[in-house]
Steps between C-alpha positions, in 0.01 A plus 500: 500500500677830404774329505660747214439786675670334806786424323560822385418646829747307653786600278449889502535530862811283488677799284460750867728298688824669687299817485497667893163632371184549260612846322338649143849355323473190614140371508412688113591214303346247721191682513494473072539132531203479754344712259554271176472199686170607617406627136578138389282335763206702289433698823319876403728765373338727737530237774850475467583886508318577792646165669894615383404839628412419820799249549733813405325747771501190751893349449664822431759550797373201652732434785667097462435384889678276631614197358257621134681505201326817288374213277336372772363876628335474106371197557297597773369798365402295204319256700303780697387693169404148258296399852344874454454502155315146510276624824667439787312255683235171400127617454305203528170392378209735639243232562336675793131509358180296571565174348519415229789762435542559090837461344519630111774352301550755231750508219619429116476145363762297588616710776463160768142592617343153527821372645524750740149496601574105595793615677348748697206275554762262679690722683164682695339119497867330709584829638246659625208226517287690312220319293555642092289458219620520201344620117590630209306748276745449151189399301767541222694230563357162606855416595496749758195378660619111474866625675325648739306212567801294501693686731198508777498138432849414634488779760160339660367883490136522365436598135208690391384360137523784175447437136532739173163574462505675835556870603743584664312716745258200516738230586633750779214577677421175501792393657449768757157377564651131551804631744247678731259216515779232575707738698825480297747788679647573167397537100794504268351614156759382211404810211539521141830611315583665184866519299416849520318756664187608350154630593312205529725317744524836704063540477498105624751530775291775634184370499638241694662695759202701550245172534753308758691810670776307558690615824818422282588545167802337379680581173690227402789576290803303277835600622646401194324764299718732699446883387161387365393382832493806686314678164204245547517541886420857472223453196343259766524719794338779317229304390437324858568560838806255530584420860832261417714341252595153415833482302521132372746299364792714648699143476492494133688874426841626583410859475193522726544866537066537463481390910737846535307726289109365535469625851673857464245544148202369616472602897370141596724235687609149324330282737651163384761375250433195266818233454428191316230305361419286837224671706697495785649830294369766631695667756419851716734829362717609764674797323799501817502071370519627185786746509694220684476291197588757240801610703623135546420504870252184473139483674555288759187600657259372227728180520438432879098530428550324175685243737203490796216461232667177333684352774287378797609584870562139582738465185671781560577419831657110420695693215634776764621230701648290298663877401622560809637135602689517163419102498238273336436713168410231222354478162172528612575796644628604227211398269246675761723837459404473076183462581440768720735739267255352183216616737662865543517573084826294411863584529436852299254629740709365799825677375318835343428568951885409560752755587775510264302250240529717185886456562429106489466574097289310271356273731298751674274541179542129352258289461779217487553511893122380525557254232747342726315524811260295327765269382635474876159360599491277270825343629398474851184363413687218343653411806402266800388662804798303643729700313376810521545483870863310387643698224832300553330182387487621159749324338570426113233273459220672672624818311398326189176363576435825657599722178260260289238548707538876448595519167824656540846414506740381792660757447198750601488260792806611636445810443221534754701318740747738478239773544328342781832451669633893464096564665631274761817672546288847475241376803821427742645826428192686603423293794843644628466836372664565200242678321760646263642154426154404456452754253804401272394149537167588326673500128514099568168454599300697244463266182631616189725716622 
């Protein structure tokens, strides 16, 4: 996620060191590099002079405390002012109205609305144990209604039924009228998209808002279309009374820069961020999080709850222990960790909250490293629960059978053995301590690398 940006970041504020202090001379040039290397993350033009200008007025004679390099000093300047720009704190969902409490999905086609409807329907379903009901009013597209459907399906959330030869308005009141009388807390209603803006889809969308009066009204938004993004956000906030944005599929793009510019152009707050296809997704915008990432800091906070959610109490206890004793750590183990790393997005999405992961190189963004987490399962799964528990029976011959069981070589076979045995290695050295040690001894442990 950014991770261009971040990369360029990282290297500008390298050029202050040995500097006693941020002066005019010395902080110009880095300033045009933030400046292009914001320009090239598609982020506004007028954005990114206002954001330069105020890191100027803010650094300028900057005093380098302590043990701060003036890189450093820039650093945290930088942090303060991208949490600013992007709106300084979370604003969560507003659902505090008489049940059932309207959320619009609103957007262009394509943007991830269906998806992120399903996401969201999750998230307040596990969450907060809220009872959601679910419908869709794209009488353009049957496929709409039948994803829809789908999604509610494997989320056990209710679905209210819609067809084509419905109106929109129709099929929404309706669904109101359902919610109330079977006391659902929440009504997502999935909306219909255009490539473009034009008239009718505007008319539509406000008809709609007007017969539900939604107490939120989400835009949802492609990241990838960068510049474009924040140009629809503010036809869309004109035309309705927006109260947050959704940026999706801020996994796929390497420039990004639309989560800087959409909340300093349109006045409303990004409420979540989109990452992935899986509809466990859909995470809350923290704009201090986000910073962290972009300036290579990690966001080890969304990593801890990303942590709690998938990992239960009592597993995370045996694990700690085993941690701490620096002793019985085996395969299984190991396998359970995949898992529960599979459960939390995949390596990408476990690296992209890492400090320091964009310096890790191409694995951060590969889709290889989950490719051979997969491939790592396999292995163990083609092993006896004897050895798993007692990797040092595997010999020659059981390396065999167990690479044809797989599907993969011996070779591959010893290769996870030699992972699983730097993990080892990596536990023992944290249960006395060396968290720095610990830290080098990730390169071993992270397949692909």
């Amino acid at each position: 996620m950014l991770e261009n940006l971040s990369g360029r970041l990282g290297s500008v504020v390298k050029t202050l060191r040995g500097n006693a202090r941020l002066t005019e001379a010395n902080i110009q040039d880095t300033l045009r590099e933030v400046r292009m290397a914001l320009l090239e993350a598609d982020v506004a033009l007028p954005v990114v002079k206002q954001f330069v200008a105020d890191i100027k007025v803010r650094a300028l004679g900057q005093e380098v405390i302590g043990s701060l390099t003036p890189g450093q000093a820039l650093i945290g300047v930088v942090y303060e002012e991208l949490t600013k720009l992007m709106g300084a704190q979370n604003d969560a969902l507003n659902l505090a109205a008489v049940p059932p409490a309207v959320v619009l999905m609103a957007g262009l086609q394509g943007a991830g609305k269906t998806t992120t409807s399903g996401k969201l329907a999750k998230r307040l379903k596990e969450d907060q144990r809220k009872k959601v009901l679910l419908v869709s009013t794209d009488v353009y597209r049957p496929a709409a209604i039948e994803q829809l459907k789908t999604l509610a399906t494997q989320l056990d959330v209710e679905w209210f039924p819609s067809d084509v030869n419905q109106k929109p308005v129709e099929i929404a009141l309706g669904a109101l009228d359902h919610a109330k009388r079977h006391f659902h807390d929440v009504l997502i209603v999935d909306t219909a998209g255009r490539l473009a803006i034009d008239e009718a889809m505007m008319a539509e969308i406000k008809a709609l808002h007007a017969a539900v009066k939604p107490v939120e009204t989400l835009f949802v938004v492609d990241a990838m279309q960068g510049q474009d993004a924040v140009n629809t956000a503010q036809a869309f906030n004109e035309a309705l009374p927006l109260t947050g944005v959704v940026l999706t599929k801020m996994d796929g793009d390497a420039r990004g820069g639309a989560a800087l510019s959409v909340r300093n152009v349109t006045g409303k707050p990004i409420k979540f961020l989109g990452v992935g296809e899986k509809l466990t997704g859909l995470e809350p915008f923290h704009p201090d999080r986000m910073a962290s990432r972009i300036l290579g800091m990690g966001d080890v906070l969304s990593l801890i709850e990303d942590v709690q959610k998938t990992v239960g109490e009592a597993e995370a206890l045996k694990m700690m222990k085993k941690v701490k004793s620096g002793k019985g750590f085996d395969l299984e183990d190991f396998k359970s960790q995949i898992q529960q790393m599979k459960k939390m997005g995949g390596m990408s999405a476990l690296l992209d909250k890492l400090p320091g992961a964009g310096q890790l190189g191409e694995i951060a963004n590969s889709q290889a490293s989950d490719k051979a987490v997969a491939r790592i399962e396999g292995i163990i799964n083609a092993m006896t629960p004897q050895e798993r528990r007692k990797p040092e029976l595997l010999k020659a011959s059981r390396k065999r059978r167990i690479a044809a069981g797989a599907g993969v070589s011996v070779q591959e076979v010893n290769r996870l053995l030699n992972q699983f045995e730097q993990t080892q290695k990596m536990m023992k050295q944290f249960s006395k301590g060396g968290m720095a040690k610990m830290m080098r001894g990730m390169k071993g442990m992270l397949p692909g690398m």
